[in-house]
C-alpha positions in Angstrom: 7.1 6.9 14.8 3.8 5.1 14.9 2.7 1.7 12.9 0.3 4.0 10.6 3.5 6.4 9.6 5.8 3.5 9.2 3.1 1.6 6.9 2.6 5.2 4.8 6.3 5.3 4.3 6.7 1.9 2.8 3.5 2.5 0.9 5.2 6.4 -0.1 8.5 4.2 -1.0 6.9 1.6 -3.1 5.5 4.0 -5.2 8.5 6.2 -5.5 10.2 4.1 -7.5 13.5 3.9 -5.2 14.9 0.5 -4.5 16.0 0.8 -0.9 15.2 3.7 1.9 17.0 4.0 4.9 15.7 5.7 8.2 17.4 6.2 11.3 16.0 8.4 14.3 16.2 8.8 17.9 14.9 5.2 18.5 14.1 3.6 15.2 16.1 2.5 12.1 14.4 1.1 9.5 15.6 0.1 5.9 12.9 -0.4 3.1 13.9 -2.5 -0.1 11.2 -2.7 -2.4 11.3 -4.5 -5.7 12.1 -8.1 -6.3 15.5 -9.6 -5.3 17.6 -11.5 -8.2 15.6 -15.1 -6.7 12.4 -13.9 -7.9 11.2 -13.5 -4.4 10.3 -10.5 -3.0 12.3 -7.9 -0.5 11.8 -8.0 3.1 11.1 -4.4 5.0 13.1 -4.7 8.4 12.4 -2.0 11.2 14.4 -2.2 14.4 14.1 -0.2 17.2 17.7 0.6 18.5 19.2 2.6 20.3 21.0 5.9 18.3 23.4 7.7 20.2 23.5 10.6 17.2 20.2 11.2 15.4 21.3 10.6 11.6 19.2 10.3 8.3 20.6 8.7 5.5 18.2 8.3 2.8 18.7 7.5 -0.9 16.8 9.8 -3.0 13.8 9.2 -4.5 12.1 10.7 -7.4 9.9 13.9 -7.2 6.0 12.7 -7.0 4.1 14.9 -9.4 1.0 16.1 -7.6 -2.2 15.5 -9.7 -4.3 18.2 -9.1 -8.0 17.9 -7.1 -10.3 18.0 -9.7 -13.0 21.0 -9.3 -16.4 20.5 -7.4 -19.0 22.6 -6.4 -18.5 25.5 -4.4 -17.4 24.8 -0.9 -21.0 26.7 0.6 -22.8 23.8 -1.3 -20.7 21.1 1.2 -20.4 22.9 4.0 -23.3 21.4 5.5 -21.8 17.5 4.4 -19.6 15.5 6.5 -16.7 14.5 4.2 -15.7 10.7 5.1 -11.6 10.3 3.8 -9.5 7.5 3.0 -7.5 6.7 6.5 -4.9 4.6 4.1 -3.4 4.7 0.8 -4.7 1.8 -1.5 -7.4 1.0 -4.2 -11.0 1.8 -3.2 -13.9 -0.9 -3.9 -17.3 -0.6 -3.3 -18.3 -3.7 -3.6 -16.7 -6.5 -0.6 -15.9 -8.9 -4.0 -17.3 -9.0 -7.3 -19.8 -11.0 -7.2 -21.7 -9.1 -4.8 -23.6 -6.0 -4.0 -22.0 -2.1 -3.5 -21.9 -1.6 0.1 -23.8 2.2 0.2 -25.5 4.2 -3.2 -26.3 7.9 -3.0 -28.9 7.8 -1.4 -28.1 5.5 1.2 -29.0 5.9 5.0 -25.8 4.8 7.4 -25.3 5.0 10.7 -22.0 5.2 12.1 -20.4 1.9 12.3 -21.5 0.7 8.9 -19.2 -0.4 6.1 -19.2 2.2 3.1 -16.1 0.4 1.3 -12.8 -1.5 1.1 -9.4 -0.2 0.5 -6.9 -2.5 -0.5 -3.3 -1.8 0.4 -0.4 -4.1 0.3 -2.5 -7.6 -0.8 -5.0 -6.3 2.7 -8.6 -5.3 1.7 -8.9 -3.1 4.7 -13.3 -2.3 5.0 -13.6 1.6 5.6 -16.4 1.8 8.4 -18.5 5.4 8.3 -17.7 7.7 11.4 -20.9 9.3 11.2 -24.8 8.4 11.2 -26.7 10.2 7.8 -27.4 9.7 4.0 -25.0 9.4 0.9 -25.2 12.6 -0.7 -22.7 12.3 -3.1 -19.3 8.8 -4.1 -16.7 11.1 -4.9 -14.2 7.8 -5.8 -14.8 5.7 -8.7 -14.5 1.7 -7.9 -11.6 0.4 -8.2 -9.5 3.6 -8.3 -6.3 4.9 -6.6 -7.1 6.7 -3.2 -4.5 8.9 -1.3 -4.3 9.1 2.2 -7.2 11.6 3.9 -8.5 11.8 -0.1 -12.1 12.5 0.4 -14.5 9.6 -0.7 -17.8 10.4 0.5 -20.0 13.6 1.4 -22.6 13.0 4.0 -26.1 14.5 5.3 -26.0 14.0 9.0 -29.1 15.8 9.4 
């Protein structure tokens, strides 16, 4: 289990709702508290890589997620020519780096690949989304400061 999967499951757990997740596989057990403790303060997330001699999973259940559903766009011919840029985390999406100042890309927009296009910020981390690809904005499929998904699309792209 990578850092990216161990950082979606705490992110998974914390919106869940359940107050402590525990993990244990071949290598890795981890236990995931989330909430605040009785102090005010809040829980710790410990992952420990030990070794298992049985793999086990002991997990308390969490509550079903309900699924909202995508909303409709344009027929998939229209983008098929687009490059879609996703969210790599989940977190809230930004266009602008702070208030006070400037969106980072409009439609319109020429990038080239490299540049920053937005911040997501996950866990108190405003983590700046850099485009993959060189092009124009065709199209912010996100509004600011809204919930993003993990590989939730939030920009199409020209790369012609």
């Amino acid at each position: 289990m990578d850092l990216k999967e161990i950082q979606n499951l705490i992110k998974f757990v914390a919106k869940s709702g359940a107050s402590e997740v525990k993990l244990e596989m071949d290598d890795i057990k981890i236990t995931i508290r989330t909430g605040k403790e009785d102090n005010g303060e809040k829980s710790t997330t410990y992952v420990q890589q030990v070794p298992v001699s049985t793999p086990a999973i002991a997990q308390t259940p969490a509550p079903p997620v309900a699924e909202t559903p995508a909303p409709t766009t344009a027929p998939p011919t229209d983008n098929s020519k687009y490059v879609t840029i996703k969210s790599p985390i989940i977190g809230t999406f930004y266009r602008k780096p702070s208030p006070d100042k400037p969106v980072f890309v409009e439609v319109g927009s020429t990038i080239k690949e490299g540049d920053v296009l937005c911040v997501i910020e996950a866990m108190k981390l405003f983590n700046e989304i850099e485009s993959e690809v060189s092009g124009k904005i065709v199209k912010i499929l996100v509004d600011d400061a809204s919930p993003v998904e993990f590989d939730q699309p939030l920009f199409l792209v020209d790369p012609s």
